[in-house]
N, C-alpha and C positions, 0 to 999 in steps of 0.2 A: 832578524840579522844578529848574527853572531858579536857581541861585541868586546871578548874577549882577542878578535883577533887585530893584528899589528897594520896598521896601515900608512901607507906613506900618500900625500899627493903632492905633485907637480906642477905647479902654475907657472906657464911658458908667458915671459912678459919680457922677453927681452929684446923686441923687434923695432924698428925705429920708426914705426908709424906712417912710413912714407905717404902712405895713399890720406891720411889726416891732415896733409901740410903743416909735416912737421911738428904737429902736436903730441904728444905721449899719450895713448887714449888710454892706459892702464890710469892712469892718475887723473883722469876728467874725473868729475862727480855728475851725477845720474840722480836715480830716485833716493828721496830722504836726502840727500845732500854726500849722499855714500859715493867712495872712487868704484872704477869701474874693479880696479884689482881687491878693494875690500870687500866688494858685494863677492866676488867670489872667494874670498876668506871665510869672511861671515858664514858660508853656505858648509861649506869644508867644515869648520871646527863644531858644527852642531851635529855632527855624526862622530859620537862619542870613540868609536875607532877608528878614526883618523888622531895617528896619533902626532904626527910631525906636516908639518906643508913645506917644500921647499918651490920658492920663489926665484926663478931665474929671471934675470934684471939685466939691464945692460952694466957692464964694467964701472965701476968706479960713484953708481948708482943709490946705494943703501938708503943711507941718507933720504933721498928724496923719496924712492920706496916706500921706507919704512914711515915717514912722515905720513904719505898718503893711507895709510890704514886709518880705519877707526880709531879710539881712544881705548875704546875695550879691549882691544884685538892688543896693542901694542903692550896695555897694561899686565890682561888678564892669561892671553895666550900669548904673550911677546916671548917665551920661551921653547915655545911648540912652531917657531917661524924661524926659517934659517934662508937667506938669502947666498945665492949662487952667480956668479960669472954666466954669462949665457958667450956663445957664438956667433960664427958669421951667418948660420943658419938656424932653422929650427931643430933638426935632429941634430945636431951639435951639442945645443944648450940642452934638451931634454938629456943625451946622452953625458953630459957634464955634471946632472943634479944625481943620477943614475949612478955614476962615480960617487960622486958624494955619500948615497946612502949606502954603498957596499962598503966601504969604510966601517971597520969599529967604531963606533961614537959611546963615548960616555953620557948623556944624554937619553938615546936611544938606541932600540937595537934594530940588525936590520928587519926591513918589514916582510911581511907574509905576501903582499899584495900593494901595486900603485897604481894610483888614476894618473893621468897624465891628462890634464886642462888648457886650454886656449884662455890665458889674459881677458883676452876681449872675448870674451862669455858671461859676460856678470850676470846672466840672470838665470844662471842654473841653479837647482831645488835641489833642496834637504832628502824632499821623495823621490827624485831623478838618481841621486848620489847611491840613495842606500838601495835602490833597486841595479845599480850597476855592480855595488859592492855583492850581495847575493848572489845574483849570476858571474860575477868573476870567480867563484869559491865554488860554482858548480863545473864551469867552461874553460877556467884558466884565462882567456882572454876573450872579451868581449865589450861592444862598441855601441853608442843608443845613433839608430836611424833614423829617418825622416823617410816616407815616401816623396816620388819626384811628381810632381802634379803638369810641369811641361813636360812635350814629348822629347825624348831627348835622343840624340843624333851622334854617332863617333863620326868625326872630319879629318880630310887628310891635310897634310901637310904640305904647300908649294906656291907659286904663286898666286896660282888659281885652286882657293882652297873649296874642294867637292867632298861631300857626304862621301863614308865612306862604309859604313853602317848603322843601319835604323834599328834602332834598339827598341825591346819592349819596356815599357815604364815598370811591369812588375815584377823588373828581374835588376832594375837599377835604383839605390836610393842613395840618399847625401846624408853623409858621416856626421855627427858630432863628437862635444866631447862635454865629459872627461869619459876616456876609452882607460878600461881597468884591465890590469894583467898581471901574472903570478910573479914575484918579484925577480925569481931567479934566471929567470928566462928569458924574461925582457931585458934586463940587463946584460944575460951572454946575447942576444939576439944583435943589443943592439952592437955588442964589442966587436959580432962578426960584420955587420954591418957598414961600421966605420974601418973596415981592412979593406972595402970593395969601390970604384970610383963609380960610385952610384947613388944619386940622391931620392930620397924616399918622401914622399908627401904627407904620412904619418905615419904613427907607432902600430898602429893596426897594418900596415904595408910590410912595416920589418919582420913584424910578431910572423903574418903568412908567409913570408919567406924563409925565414931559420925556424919557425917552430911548429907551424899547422895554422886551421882554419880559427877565424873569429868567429866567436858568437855573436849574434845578434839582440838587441829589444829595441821597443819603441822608445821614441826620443822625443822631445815636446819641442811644440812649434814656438813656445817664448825664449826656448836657449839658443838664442840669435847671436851671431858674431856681429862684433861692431867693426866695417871696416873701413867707411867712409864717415866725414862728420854728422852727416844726419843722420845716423844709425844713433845716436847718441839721444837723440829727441824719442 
């Protein structure tokens, strides 16, 4: 991996937890006694071109944020962590931190390439990172999958909800993240995006709508989204 080149990542933390009753699962602690949002700090800043992370939070938020990191993180890279306003949704706040980095900054400059991360992924690897980063610098945008191991069914929509396509399992798989893309373009992708009254499910959705196809790799079965409180265990 190149490590001369500028990288920005993205950690989308700014959702209200609902389905956690009400708990902030960004801020739980987990393994080693790490927040769920520090474990994916941690993972970010040990890929020496990652050179900024922006943390979108809910409004008015820092504070508790910033509390919930490590003690290293705040000390040693508390420079390299810039907290953002997030939205009423998730492509809002992504496209909010996205704003932020196209901005001149003194600090830094803007990047070559961003990952854009799920909060509640803390257990995504050092190795998972810099193989995304590699193939973003070959593909321009690309996403780590999972194969679907149920058979999986498109359903229609009504009262009486029927199959409506049976789908092959080796032509469907389930996204993770962090999904990496070239900075410039995801950023116009997403400005055209937010001109459209259409909500998009992720940054791999926008990227294939305003800019071409995503790339693919494999994804690892321990970069688990925590969405419920036992996921936390």
């Amino acid at each position: 991996m190149n490590d001369t080149l500028s990288i920005a990542a993205i950690i989308c933390a700014a959702g209200s937890s609902s389905r956690m009753g009400g708990i902030k699962k960004e801020y739980q602690k987990i393994d080693n006694n790490i927040t769920v949002l520090g474990s994916s700090v941690l993972a970010l800043m040990a890929v020496p071109s990652v050179k900024v992370i922006i943390a979108v939070i809910p409004e008015n938020d820092e504070a508790a944020a910033r509390e919930s990191l490590p003690e290293n993180c705040r000390n040693e890279f508390g420079h390299r962590i810039v907290f953002v306003s997030g939205g009423n949704t998730r492509q809002i706040s992504v496209y909010n931190a996205l704003k932020f980095l196209a901005v001149k900054n003194l600090c830094f400059s803007k990047p070559d390439y961003v990952l854009i991360h799920d909060g509640a992924r803390p257990w995504v690897t050092v190795t998972l990172i810099e193989k995304l980063i590699d193939a973003a610098v070959l593909y321009n945008a690309v996403i780590p999958v999972l194969p679907v191991t149920e058979t999986p069914k498109e359903i229609e929509n009504g009262q009486v909800r029927y199959v409506k396509n049976h789908l092959k399992r080796v032509n469907v798989c389930a996204a993770q993240t962090p999904q990496g893309f070239k900075f410039p373009e995801i950023f116009h992708a997403h400005e055209k995006a937010a001109e459209i009254n259409e909500e998009f499910t992720d940054d791999a959705e926008i990227w294939g709508r305003f800019c071409g196809k995503d790339a693919v790799i494999d994804g690892e079965a321990l970069n688990k989204k925590i969405t419920f409180p036992e996921d936390l265990k």
